[in-house]
C-alpha positions as CSV (number, residue, x, y, z in Angstrom):
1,X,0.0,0.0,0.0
2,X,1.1,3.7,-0.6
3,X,1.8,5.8,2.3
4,X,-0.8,6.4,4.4
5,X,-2.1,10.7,4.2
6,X,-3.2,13.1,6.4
7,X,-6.7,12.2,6.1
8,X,-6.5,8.1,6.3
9,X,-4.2,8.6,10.2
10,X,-7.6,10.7,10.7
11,X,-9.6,8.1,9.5
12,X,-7.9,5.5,11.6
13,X,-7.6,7.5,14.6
14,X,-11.4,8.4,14.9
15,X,-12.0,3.9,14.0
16,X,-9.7,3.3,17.2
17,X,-11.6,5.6,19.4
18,X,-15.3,4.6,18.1
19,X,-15.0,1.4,15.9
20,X,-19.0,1.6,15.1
21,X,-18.9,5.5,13.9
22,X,-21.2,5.1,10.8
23,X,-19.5,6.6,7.1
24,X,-21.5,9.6,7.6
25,X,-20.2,10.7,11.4
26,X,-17.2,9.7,10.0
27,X,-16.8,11.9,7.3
28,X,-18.1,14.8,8.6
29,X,-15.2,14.4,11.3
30,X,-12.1,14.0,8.0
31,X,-14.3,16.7,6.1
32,X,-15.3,14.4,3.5
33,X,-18.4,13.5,1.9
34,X,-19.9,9.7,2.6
35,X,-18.8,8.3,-0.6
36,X,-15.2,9.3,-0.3
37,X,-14.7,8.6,3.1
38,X,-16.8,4.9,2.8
39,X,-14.2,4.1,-0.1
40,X,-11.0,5.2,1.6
41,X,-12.2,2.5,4.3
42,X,-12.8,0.3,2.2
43,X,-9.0,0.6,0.8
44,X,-7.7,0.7,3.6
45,X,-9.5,-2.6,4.7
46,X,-8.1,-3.9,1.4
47,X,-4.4,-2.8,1.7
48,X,-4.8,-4.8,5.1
49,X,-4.2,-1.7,7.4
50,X,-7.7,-2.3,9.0
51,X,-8.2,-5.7,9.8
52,X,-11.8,-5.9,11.4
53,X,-13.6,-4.5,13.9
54,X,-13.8,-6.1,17.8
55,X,-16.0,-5.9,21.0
56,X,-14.2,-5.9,23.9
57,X,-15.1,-8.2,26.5
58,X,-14.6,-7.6,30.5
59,X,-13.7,-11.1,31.9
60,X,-13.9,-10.5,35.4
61,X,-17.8,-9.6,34.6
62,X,-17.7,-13.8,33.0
63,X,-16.2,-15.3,35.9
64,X,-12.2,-15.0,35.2
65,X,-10.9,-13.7,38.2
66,X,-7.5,-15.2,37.5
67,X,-4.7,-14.3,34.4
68,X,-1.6,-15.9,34.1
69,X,1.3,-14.7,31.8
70,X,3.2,-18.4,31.2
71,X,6.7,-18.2,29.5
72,X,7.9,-21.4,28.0
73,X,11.0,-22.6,26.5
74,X,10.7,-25.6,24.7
75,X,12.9,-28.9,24.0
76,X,14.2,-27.8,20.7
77,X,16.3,-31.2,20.1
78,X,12.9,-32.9,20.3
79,X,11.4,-32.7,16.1
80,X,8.8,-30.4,15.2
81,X,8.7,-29.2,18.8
82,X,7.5,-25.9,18.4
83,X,4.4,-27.3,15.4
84,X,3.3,-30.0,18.0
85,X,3.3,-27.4,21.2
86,X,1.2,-25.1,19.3
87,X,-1.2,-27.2,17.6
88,X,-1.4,-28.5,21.6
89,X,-1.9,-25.3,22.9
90,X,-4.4,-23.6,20.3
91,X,-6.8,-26.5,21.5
92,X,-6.9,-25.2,25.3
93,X,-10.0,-22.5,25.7
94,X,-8.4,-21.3,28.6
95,X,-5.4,-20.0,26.4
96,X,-6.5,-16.3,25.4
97,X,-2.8,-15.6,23.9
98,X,-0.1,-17.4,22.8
99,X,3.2,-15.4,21.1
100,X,6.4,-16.3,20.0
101,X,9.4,-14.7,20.8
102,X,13.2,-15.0,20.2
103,X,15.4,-15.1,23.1
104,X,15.7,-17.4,26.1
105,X,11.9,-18.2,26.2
106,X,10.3,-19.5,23.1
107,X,6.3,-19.0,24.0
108,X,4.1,-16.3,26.1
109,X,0.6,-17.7,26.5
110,X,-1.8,-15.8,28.3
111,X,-4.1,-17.8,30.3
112,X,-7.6,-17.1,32.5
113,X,-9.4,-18.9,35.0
114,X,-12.0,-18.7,37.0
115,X,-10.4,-18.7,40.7
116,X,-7.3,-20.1,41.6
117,X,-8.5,-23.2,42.2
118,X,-9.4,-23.3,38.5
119,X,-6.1,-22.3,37.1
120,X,-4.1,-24.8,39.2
121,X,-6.2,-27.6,37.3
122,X,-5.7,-26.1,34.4
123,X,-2.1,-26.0,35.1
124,X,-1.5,-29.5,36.1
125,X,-4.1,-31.1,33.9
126,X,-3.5,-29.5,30.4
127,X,-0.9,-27.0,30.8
128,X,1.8,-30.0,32.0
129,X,0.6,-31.9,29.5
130,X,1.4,-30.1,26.1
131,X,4.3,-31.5,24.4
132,X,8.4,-30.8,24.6
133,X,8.1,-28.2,27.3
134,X,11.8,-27.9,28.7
135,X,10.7,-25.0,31.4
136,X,7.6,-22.9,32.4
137,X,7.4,-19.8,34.5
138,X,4.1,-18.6,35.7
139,X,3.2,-14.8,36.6
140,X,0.0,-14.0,37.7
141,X,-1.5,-10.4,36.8
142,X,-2.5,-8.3,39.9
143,X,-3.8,-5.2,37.9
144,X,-3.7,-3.8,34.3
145,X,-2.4,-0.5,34.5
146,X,-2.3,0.3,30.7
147,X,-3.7,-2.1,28.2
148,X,-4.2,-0.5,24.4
149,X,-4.4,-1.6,21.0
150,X,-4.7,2.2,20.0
151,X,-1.3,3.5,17.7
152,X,0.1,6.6,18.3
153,X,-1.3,7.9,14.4
C-alpha cells in the first residue's frame, strides 16, 4: 500500500476511538463526503491496514478472576517441537494468547481462569501436558495498569 495521508491517520484514529462510527459521522469528522470517506475505508480494509472490527469483553464480569502470563521454552532437540506445542496449545480455551518470541523463552501464552483453584487444574491437567516443554514460568496479573491496541497515528 502507498503511504498512508493526512486524512487516512484521521480516519484511523477516529475507527480506534469509536469502531462503530457510521461513514456519515465519519466523514463529517475528515471533512469528507460519505462516498469518499466509505471508499478510503474500504481501501484501507483492502491494503490490510484495517483488519476488522472487535467488541471488547470484560472477563472479570464472565467469571475469570484469575490471568496468568506463562513463558515457556521448549525442548528444541525434540522434532517439530514448536508445530506440535502449538497445535497442543491452540486446543486449550483457557489459552486467550499465545506469542512467539526470540530469546531465552520461546512461547508467552496468556491464560484465565476462573479462581485459583481453577487455574491450578488447568495447570497441572493441560498446561503440563502439552508437548516438549523444557521449562515454564508462571506470573499471575494483579492489575492492568495500561492495556491499548490504540497506535500513536
Amino acid at each position: 500500500m502507498q503511504s498512508l495521508d493526512d486524512t487516512d491517520r484521521r480516519v484511523l484514529r477516529l475507527l480506534q476511538d469509536d469502531p462503530d462510527l457510521p461513514v456519515s459521522e465519519l466523514a463529517s469528522r475528515c471533512g469528507l463526503s460519505p462516498g469518499p470517506c466509505a471508499r478510503r475505508v474500504e481501501r484501507l480494509e483492502r491494503a490490510g491496514v484495517i483488519l476488522g472490527r472487535r467488541i471488547d469483553i470484560d472477563l472479570r464480569a464472565l467469571g475469570y478472576e484469575v490471568r496468568v502470563f506463562l513463558r515457556v521454552t521448549l525442548d528444541k532437540t525434540a522434532t517439530h517441537a514448536f508445530d506440535a506445542f502449538l497445535a497442543a496449545a491452540r486446543a486449550l480455551p483457557e489459552v486467550i494468547a499465545i506469542e512467539t518470541l526470540l530469546g531465552r523463552v520461546d512461547i508467552r501464552m496468556d491464560v484465565v481462569a476462573r479462581d485459583l483453584a481453577h487455574y491450578r487444574q488447568i495447570y497441572r491437567e493441560r498446561i503440563l501436558a502439552l508437548p516438549h516443554i523444557a521449562e515454564i514460568d508462571a506470573l499471575m496479573l494483579v492489575s492492568e495498569l495500561k492495556n491499548s491496541d490504540r497506535l500513536p497515528l
